[in-house]
Steps between C-alpha positions, in 0.01 A plus 500: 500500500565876588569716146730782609424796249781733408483852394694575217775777518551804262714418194872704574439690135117554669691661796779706341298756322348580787798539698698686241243809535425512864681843526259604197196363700579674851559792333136497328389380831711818692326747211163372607573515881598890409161583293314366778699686758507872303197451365370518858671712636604770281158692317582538135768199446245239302365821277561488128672766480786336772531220298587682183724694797646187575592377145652857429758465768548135451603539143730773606686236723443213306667603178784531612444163691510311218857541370594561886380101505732399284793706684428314824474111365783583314680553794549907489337765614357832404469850743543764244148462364340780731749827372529319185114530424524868649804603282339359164217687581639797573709518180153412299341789684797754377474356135140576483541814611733602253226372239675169429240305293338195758603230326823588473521584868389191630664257280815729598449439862437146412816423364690722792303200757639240264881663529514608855357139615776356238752735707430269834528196271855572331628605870353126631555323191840567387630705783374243769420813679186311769170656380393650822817729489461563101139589556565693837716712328229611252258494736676819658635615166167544300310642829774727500447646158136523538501680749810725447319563113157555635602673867255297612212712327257315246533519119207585292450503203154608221210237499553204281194310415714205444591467867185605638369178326753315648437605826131458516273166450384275246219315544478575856912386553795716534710488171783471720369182624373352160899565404612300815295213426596508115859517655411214728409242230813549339720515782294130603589382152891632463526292866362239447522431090807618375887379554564865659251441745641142585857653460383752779412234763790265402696766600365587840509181552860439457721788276794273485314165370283733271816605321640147497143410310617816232302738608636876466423584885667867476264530126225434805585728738518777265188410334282451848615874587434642219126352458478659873623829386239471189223418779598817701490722190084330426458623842578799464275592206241350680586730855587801234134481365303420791690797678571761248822599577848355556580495862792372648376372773177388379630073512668540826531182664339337218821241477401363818118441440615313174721263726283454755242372210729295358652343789149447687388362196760197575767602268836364697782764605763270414313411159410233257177474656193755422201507280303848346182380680660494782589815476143648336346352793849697721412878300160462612574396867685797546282719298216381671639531874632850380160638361337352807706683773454815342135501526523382828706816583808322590781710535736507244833421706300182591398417226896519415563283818219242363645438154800467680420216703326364171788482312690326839243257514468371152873475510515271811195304320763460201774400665256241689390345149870505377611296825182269460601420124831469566644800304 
């Protein structure tokens, strides 16, 4: 008598876990690949003083990543951030040179991110105006008035030792990148603990049902836009102190980096779907591919053409995992 032996298979809940963070995994796997890859080929990129170059820009995109998050699995999305960043700056930079107190400056240009992001979310929320026009239109607005206030010059302002703290280290990190990761945590906990955060996904999943459940999907919107705006307006302290002056074109082309991040990151376009590791492990992707190229001595118009196909890519990649799940 022959006894046949039979391998057990894999639980399904064993299985699902797994499968519910491949994106995360291939994009810790794609971050390796591109350490291995700069770090040979480009002198300088594994230094210490790169990676603290690294974190510095990657908090500069990722800040604004986490509320732009949101936008997109709530079905919206967000292209003002570059001029908004550049405008809040800007108007910071003018109230500290006419000896506004700091404090009062920056939680002045805080609450101006807060209103001008609640701006896009009154003209989607109760105007039903779609967010890419609502957005578009302050995209060219606020870039407008920076540079029409500014004529395109810098605006400086006297030494603060406030700001100079805030744009150097601590404990060998950028304090623009211990921010982003405080930020982080409680972006991971609003999404994933809180009846906003489920309210946020409900309705990128479905507006119309979400409202049938009772929830206040325009009270969303507005709230989504203006947490962006508030993220644009951290971002700009941080890009006020590191540079010290308010430029207006200082974040140009910033609202695409924090898209590509988000989106490569496996947040879906047509939302409900998206997670803020996935788009951690998205902000340093990008940052990392960025920082590489430079010190490779990449042209910058390829470099342009190269997040380009980036952000092409990852969206193909989305729309193949929507298909596959059957969204």
């Amino acid at each position: 008598m022959t006894v046949s032996t039979v391998t057990p298979a894999l639980p399904r809940r064993a299985i699902l876990p797994l499968g519910r963070h491949v994106n995360e995994l291939g994009l810790v796997a794609i971050i390796l690949l591109l350490y291995v890859v700069f770090g040979s080929i480009s002198p300088g990129f594994l230094s210490a003083n790169n990676q603290v170059n690294i974190l510095r820009d990657g908090s500069t995109i990722g800040i604004a990543a986490w509320a732009q998050t949101l936008v997109i699995v709530a079905g919206e999305i967000d292209i003002s951030v570059g001029p908004m960043v550049a405008f809040i700056s800007v108007i910071m930079a003018f109230a500290l040179k006419d000896n506004m107190p700091l404090g009062l400056t920056l939680g002045g240009g805080l609450i101006l991110g807060a209103l001008l992001g609640s701006v896009a979310g009154v003209l989607r929320g109760v105007f039903n105006v779609p967010s890419f026009v609502a957005t578009l239109g302050l995209w060219s607005a606020l870039r407008g008035l920076a540079l029409f206030m500014t004529n395109a010059l810098p605006v400086s302002f006297a030494d603060n030792d406030t700001l100079d703290w805030i744009g150097d280290n601590v404990f060998g990190l950028p304090v623009s990148a211990v921010v982003m990761i405080v930020l982080f945590a409680i972006f991971v906990f609003v999404s994933r603990k809180t009846a906003f955060g489920r309210s946020v996904y409900a309705v990128g999943g479905n507006a119309n049902a979400a409202h049938l459940c009772g929830i206040n999907v325009t009270r969303i919107r507005i709230l989504i836009f203006t947490l962006s705006g508030l993220m644009a307006a951290v971002t700009a302290i941080m890009l006020l102190a590191r540079l010290g002056t308010g430029n207006a074109g200082a974040a140009s082309g910033l609202e695409f980096d924090v898209i590509a991040g988000v989106v490569v990151g496996g947040t879906s376009l047509s939302g409900g779907r998206g997670s803020m590791l996935g788009t951690l492990l998205g902000v340093l992707t990008i940052t990392v591919i960025g920082d590489g190229l430079v010190l490779y001595g990449i042209n910058s118009f390829v470099q342009d053409v190269v997040r380009g196909v980036i952000i092409v890519a990852a969206v193909l990649l989305n729309v193949a995992a929507s298909r596959r799940s059957g969204r």
